[in-house]
C-alpha positions as CSV (number, residue, x, y, z in Angstrom):
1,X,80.7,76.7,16.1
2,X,78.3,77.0,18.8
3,X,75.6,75.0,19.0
4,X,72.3,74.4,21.0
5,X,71.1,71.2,22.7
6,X,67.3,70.1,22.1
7,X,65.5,67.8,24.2
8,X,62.6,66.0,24.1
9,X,61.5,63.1,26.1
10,X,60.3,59.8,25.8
11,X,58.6,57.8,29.8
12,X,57.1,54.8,30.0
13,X,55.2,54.6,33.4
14,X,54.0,51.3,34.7
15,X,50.6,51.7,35.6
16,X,49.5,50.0,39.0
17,X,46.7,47.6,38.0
18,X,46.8,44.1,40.0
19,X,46.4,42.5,36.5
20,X,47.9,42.8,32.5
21,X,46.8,44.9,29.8
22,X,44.8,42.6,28.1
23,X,44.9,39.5,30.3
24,X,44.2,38.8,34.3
25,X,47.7,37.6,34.7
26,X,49.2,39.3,37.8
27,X,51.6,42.2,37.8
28,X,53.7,41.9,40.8
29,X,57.1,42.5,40.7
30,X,59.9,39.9,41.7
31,X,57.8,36.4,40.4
32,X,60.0,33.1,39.8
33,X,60.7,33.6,36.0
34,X,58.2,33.0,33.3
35,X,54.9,32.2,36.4
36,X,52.6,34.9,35.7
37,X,51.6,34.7,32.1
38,X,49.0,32.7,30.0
39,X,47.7,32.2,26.5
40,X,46.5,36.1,26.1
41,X,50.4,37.5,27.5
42,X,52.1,34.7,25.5
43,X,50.9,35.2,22.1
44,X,49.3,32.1,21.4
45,X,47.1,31.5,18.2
46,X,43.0,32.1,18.7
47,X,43.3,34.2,22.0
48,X,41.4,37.6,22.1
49,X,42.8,40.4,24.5
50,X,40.2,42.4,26.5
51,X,41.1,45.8,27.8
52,X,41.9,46.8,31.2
53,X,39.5,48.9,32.8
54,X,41.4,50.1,35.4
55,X,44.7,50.7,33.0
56,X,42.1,52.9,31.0
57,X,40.7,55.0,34.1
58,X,44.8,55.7,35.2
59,X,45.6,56.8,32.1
60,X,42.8,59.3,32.0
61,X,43.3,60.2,35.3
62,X,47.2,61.1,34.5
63,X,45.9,63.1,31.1
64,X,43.7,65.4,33.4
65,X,46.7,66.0,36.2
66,X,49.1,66.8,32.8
67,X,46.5,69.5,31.3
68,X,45.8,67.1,28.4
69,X,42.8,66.9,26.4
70,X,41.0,62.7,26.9
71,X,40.2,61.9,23.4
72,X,36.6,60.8,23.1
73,X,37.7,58.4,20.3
74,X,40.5,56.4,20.5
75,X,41.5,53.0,19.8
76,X,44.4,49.9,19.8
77,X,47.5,49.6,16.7
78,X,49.8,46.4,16.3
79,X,53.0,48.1,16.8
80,X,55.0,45.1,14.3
81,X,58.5,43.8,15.4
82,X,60.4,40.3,16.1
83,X,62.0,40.2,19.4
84,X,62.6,37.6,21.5
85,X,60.9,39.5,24.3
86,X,57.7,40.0,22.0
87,X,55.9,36.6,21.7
88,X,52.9,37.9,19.3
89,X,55.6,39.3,17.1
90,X,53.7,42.9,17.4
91,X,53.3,45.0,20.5
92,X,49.7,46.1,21.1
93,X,50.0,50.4,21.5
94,X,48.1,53.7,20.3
95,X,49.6,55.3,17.2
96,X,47.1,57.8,15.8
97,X,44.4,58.2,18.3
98,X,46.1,58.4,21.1
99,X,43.9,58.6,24.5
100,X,45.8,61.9,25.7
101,X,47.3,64.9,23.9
102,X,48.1,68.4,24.1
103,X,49.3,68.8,27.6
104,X,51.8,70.1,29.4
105,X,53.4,70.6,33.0
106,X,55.9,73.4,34.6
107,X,59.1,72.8,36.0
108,X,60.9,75.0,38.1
109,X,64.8,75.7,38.2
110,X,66.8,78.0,39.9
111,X,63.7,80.1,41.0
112,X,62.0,80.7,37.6
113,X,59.1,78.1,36.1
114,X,59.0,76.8,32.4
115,X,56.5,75.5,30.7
116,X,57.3,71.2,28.8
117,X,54.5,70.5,26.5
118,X,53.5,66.9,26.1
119,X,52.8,66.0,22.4
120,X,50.7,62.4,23.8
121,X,50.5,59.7,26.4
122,X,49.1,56.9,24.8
123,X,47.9,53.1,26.3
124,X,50.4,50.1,25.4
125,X,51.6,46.9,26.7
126,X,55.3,46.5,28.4
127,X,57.4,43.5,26.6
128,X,59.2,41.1,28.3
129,X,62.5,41.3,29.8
130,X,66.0,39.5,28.5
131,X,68.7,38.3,30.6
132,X,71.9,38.0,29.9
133,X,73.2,35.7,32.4
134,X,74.4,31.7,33.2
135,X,75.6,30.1,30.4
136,X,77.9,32.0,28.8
137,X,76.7,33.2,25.6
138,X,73.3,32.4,26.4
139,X,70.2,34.7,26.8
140,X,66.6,33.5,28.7
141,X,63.5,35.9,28.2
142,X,61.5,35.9,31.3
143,X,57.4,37.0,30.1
144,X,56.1,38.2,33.4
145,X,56.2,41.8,32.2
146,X,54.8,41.0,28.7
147,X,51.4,42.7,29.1
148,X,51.9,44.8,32.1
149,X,50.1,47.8,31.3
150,X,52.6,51.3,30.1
151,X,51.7,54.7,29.8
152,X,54.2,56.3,27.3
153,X,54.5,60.1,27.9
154,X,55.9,61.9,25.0
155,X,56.9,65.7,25.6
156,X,58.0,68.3,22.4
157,X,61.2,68.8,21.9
158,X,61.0,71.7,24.7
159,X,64.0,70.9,26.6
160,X,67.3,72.9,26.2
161,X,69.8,70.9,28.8
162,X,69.8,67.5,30.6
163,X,69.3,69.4,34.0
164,X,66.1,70.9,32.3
165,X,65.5,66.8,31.3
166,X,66.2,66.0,35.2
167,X,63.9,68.6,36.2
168,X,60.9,67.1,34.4
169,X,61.5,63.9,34.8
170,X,61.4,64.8,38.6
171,X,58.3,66.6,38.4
172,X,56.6,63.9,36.4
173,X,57.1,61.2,38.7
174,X,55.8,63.0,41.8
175,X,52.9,63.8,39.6
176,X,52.5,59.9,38.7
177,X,53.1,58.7,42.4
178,X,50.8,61.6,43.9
179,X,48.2,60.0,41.5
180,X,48.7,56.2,42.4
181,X,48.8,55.4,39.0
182,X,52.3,54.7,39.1
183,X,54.9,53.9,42.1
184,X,58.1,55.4,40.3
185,X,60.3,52.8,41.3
186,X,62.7,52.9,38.4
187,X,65.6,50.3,39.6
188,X,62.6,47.9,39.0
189,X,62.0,49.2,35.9
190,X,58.5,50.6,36.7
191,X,60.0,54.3,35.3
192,X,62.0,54.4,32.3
193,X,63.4,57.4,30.2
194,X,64.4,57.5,26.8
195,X,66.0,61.0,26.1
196,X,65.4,62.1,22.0
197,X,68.2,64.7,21.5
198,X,70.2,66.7,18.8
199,X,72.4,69.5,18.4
200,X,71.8,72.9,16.1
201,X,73.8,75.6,15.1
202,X,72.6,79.0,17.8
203,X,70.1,80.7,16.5
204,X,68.8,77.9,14.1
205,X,65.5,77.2,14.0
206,X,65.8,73.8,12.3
207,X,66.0,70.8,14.3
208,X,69.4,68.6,14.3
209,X,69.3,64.6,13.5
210,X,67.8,63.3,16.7
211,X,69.5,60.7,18.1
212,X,67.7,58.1,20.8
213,X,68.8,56.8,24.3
214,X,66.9,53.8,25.5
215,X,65.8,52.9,28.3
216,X,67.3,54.4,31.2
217,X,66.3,53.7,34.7
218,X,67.3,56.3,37.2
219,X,67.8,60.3,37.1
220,X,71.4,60.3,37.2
221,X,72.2,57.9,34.3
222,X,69.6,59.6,32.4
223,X,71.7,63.3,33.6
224,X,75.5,61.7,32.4
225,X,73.8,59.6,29.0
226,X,72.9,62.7,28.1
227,X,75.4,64.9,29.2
228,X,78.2,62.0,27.3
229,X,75.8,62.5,24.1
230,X,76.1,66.6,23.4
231,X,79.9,66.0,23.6
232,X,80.1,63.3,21.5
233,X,77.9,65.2,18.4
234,X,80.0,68.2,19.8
235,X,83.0,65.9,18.8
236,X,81.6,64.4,15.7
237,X,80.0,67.8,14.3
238,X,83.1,70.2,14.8
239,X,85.2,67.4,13.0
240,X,82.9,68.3,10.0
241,X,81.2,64.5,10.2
242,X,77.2,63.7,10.6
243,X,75.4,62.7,13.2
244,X,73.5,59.6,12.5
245,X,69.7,58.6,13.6
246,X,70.0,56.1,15.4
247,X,68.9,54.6,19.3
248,X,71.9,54.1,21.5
249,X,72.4,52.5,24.7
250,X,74.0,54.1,27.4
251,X,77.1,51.6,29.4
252,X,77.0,53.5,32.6
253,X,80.3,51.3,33.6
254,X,82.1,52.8,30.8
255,X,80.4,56.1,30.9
256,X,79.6,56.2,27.5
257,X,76.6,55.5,25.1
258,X,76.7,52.8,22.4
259,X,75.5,52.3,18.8
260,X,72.2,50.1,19.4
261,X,70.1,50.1,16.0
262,X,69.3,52.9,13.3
263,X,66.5,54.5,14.3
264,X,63.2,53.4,13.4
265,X,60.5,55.5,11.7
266,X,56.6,55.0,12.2
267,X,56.5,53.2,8.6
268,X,59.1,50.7,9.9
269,X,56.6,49.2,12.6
270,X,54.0,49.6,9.9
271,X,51.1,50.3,12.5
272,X,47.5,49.2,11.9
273,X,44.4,49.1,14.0
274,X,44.0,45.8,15.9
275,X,41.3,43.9,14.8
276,X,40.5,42.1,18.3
277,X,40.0,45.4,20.0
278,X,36.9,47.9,19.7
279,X,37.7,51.6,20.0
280,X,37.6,53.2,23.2
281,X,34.7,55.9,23.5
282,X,35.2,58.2,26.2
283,X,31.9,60.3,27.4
284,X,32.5,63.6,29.1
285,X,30.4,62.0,31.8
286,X,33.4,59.6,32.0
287,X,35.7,62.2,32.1
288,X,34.6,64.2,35.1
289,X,33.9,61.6,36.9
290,X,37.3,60.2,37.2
291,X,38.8,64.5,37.5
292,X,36.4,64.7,40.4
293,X,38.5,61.9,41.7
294,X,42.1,63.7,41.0
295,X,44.3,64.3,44.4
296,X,45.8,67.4,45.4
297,X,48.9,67.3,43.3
298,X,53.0,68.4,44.3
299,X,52.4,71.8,42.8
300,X,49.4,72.9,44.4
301,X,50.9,71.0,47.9
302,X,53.6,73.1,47.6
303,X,52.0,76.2,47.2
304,X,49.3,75.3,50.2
305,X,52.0,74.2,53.0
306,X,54.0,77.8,52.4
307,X,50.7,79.8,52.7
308,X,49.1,77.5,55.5
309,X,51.8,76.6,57.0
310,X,54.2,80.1,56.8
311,X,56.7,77.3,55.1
312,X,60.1,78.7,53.7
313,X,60.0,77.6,49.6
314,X,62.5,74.9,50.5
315,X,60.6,73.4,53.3
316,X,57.7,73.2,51.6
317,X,59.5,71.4,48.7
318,X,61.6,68.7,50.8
319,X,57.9,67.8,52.6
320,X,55.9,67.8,49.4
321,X,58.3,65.7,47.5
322,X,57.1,62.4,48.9
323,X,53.3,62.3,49.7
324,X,53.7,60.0,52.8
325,X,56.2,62.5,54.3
326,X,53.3,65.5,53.9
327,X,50.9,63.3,55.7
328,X,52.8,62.7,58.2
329,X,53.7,66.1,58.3
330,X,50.4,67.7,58.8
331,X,49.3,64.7,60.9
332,X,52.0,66.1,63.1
333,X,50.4,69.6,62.8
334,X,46.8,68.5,63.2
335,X,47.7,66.8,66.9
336,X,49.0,69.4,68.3
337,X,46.4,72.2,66.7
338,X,43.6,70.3,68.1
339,X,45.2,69.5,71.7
340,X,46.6,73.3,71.7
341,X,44.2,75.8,69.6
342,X,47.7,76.8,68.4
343,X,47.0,78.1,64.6
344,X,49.2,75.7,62.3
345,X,51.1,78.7,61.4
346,X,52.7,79.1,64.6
347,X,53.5,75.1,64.5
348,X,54.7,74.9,60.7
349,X,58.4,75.4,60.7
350,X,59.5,74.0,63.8
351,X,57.5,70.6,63.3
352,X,59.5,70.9,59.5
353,X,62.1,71.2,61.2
354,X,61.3,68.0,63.3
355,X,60.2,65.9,60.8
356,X,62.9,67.0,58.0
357,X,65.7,66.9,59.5
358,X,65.6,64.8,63.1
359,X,62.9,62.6,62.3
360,X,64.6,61.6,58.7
361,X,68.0,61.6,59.8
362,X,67.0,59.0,62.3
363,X,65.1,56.9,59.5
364,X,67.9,57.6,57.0
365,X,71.0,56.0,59.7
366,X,68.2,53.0,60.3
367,X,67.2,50.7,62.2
368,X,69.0,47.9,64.3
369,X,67.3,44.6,63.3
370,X,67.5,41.0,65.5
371,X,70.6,39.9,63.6
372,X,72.3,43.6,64.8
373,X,72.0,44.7,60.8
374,X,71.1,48.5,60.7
375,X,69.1,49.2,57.3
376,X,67.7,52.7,56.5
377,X,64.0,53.3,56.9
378,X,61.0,55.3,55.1
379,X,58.6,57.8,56.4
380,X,56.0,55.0,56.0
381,X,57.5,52.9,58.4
382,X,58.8,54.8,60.9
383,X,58.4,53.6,64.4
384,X,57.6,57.1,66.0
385,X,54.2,57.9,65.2
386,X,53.2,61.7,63.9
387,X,50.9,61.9,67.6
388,X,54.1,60.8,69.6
389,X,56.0,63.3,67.5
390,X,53.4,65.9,68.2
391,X,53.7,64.8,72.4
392,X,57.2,65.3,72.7
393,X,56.8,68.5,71.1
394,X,54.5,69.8,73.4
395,X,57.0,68.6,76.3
396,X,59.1,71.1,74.6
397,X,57.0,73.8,74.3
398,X,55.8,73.9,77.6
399,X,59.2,74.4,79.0
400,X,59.1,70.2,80.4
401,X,62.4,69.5,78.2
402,X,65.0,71.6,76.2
403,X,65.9,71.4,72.7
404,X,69.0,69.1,72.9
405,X,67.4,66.6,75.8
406,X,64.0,66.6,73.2
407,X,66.4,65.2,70.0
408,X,67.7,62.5,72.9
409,X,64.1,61.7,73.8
410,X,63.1,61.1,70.1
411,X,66.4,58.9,69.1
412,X,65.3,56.6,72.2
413,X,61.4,56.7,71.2
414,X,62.9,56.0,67.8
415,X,65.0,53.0,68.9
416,X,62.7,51.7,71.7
417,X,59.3,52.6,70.6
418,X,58.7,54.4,74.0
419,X,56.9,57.3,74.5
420,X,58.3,60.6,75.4
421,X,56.4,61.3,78.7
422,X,57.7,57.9,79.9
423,X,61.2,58.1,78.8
424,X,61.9,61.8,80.5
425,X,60.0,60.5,83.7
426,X,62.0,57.5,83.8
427,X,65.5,59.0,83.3
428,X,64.3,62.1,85.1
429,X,65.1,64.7,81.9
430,X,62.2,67.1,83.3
431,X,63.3,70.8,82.9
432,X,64.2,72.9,86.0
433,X,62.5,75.7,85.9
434,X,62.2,76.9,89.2
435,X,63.8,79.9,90.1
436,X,65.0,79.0,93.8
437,X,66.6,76.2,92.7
438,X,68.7,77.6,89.8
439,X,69.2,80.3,91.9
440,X,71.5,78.2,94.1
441,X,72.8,76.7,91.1
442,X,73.8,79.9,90.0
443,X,75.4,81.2,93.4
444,X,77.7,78.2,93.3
445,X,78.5,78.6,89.9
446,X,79.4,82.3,89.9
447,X,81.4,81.9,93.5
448,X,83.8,79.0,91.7
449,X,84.7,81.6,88.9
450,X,85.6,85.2,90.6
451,X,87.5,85.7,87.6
452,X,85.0,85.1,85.2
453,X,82.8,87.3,87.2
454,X,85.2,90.3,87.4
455,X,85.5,89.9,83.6
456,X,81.7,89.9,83.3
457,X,81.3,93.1,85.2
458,X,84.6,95.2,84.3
459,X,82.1,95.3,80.8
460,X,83.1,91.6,78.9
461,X,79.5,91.0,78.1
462,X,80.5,88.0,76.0
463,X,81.4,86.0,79.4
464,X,77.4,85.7,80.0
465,X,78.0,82.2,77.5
466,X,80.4,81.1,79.8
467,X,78.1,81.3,83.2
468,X,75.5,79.8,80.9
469,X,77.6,76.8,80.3
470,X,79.0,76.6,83.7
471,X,75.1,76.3,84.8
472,X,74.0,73.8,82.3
473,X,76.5,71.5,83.1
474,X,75.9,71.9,87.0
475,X,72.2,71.1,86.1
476,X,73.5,68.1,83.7
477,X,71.6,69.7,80.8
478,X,67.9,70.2,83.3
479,X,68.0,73.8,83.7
480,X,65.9,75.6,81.7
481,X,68.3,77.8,78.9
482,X,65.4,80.8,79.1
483,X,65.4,81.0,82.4
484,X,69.1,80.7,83.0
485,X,69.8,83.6,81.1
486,X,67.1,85.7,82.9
487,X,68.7,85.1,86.1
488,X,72.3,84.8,85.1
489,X,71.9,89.1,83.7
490,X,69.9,89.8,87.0
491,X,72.7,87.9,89.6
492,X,75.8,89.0,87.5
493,X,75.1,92.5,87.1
494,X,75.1,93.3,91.1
């Protein structure tokens, strides 16, 4: 039998406050175990939890950029369950007034768009984190993420194959990052996935038993748990046996998900409103105040640096995918549009080009440290500055340097942190340009090769590259490529 895979998804994004959901403890990542928490984070008896302002204001600012409606009521549950992780014994979360609902995003794929709804995104706090390590046979909890503020993200079951999954799970953190709500990083943990899927027969319209993966921290883990998952219910269906509901971890050593816990239902947490915390009323004042503060987000980027910039669709997707590489992008642009009048048209592919592909393939080999370590580098850091880009650029254009002595230039400005005027006046790289001096060039050159030459004008036209080559590496790589070839037609065809 054939069947169909349905997919819905499950994110819980860390939300960049400087302090907990209910608490001032700090949020920073990598603390000694156990050093940032208190009463409030800890669960002691006779604290009260106050809510996060700022948590609130991301949360509605993340509804707006996913097309959800802000809920002018909504208010705090005790989510109930023992954990070792959970020190209050109940996780404080949203259950049926959520703060956000009814959105959705698109996702594109193979050239066509498609539409995820999100069911909610509600308010919660994170638990705390177990390790399973010293003593063998012994766990620690460390409580410095008890209370960092989550937003879950819950989409409808809208999602037909884990590259589908991938594909929004993509798009949703460069919408969460874009928004500095969240900063994505998901081998910390501050992005986690938990894919809800089931197979159906084709052509049914009745959802399958849905079956949970938890907590998976990275695309391509969440791609394989889910790819390891349809083969097993695959497996466990055609051999006439039933899927069970039930969350399942995925063992990315083994490559293969495991039985974690039967699934829970909503009547298992047995939800009720928290008594320590008021609703939340939300004003529509409120409300545009913070969507009047919304960035301009990766789709509409994309869209804006193919029709500003005459960007090909792919180069306008490699430079919108990390909002400090468009910066520096149109920083790039905006230097050398205000020092040339030149329309940032003109400009927009070959600075992609520059940045994309030279510029990153420098910060992706690294840079040497002290100790002669080389470690790879981000767009953030790099140590060639979009104006210095934009200078050695405008060597290039007017005819100064060539193409291959300008990638030169910018590894040594990238390694050095020279500019590009001093380096090619230094090491003498300027361009020769003039005509009586490649002129001479070219005599020499053509009176060293008869052969060539005879070739050349008994009709081999294809010989021209080899008198360009010949005079390129008279010049050692100085003589201007345009020019040569000018003068090379006029000289070889007498």
């Amino acid at each position: 039998m054939a069947y169909e895979v349905v997919i819905g998804l499950e994110v819980h994004a860390q939300l960049l406050t400087r302090s907990k959901m209910f608490c001032g403890c700090s949020t920073v990542f990598g603390a000694a175990a156990n050093t940032q928490t208190c009463p409030v984070c800890l669960g002691m008896p006779g604290v009260l939890p106050v809510i996060n302002k700022k948590a609130v204001e991301f949360a509605v600012r993340t509804g707006l950029a996913l097309n959800c409606t802000i809920a002018p009521h909504n208010r705090f549950a005790r989510k109930n369950y023992f954990y070792p992780d959970l020190p209050k014994g109940y996780q404080i979360s949203q259950y049926e007034l959520p703060i956000c609902e009814h959105g959705w995003i698109e996702i594109g794929q193979n050239g066509t768009t498609k539409r995820i709804c999100i069911r909610r995104a509600h308010l919660e706090e994170d638990a705390g984190k177990n390790l399973h390590e010293g003593i063998a046979g012994a766990s620690y909890v460390d409580l410095n993420r008890a209370g960092t503020p989550l937003l879950e993200i819950v989409t409808e079951p809208d999602m037909r194959a884990p590259d589908e999954a991938v594909a929004y799970l993509k798009t949703l953190r460069d919408i969460l990052v874009y928004l500095e709500v969240c900063d994505g990083n998901m081998e910390e943990g501050s992005l986690r996935c938990e894919p809800n899927l089931s197979l159906r027969p084709a052509g049914s319209k009745e959802l399958g038993t849905k079956v949970e993966l938890k907590n998976i921290n990275s695309f391509r883990f969440a791609k394989a748990a889910m790819e390891y998952e349809i083969k097993r219910q695959e497996k466990v269906l055609s051999e006439g046996g039933k899927i069970l509901q039930e969350t399942r971890l995925w063992n990315p050593e083994k490559g293969e998900t495991a039985p974690m816990r039967s699934k829970e239902e909503a009547h298992d947490y047995r939800y009720f409103p928290d008594p320590d915390l008021v609703p939340l009323r939300m004003t529509s004042d409120m409300v545009e105040e913070v969507r009047k503060s919304l960035p301009e987000l990766p789709a509409a980027m994309h869209r804006r640096f193919m029709e500003i910039y005459g960007l090909p669709e792919y180069d306008a997707g490699v430079l919108t995918a990390e909002k400090p590489l468009a910066r520096f992008f149109e920083d790039v642009v905006k230097v050398q549009v205000e020092a040339t009048g030149t329309s940032s048209k003109e400009l927009g592919k070959e600075t992609s080009n520059w940045v994309t592909v030279e510029l990153m393939g420098l910060l992706n080999k690294g840079i040497a440290s002290a100790g002669g370590e080389v470690q790879a580098t981000t767009i953030a850091h790099s140590p060639v500055s979009p104006k210095a880009i934009a200078e050695l650029l405008a060597l290039k254009r007017k005819g100064e340097i060539s193409g291959p002595t300008a990638k030169a230039v910018l590894e040594e400005m990238f390694q050095t942190g020279r500019s590009a005027e001093e380096i090619v006046k230094v090491k003498e790289l300027t361009q020769v340009s003039d005509e009586g001096a490649l002129e001479k060039i070219i005599d020499e050159v053509m009176a060293k090769n008869p052969a060539q030459l005879e070739q050349y004008r008994g009709g081999r036209e294809a010989v021209l590259g080899f008198f360009v080559g010949q005079v390129m590496k008279a010049s050692t790589g100085k003589a201007n490529p345009a020019k040569v070839n000018e003068l090379l037609k006029r000289k070889l065809a007498k």
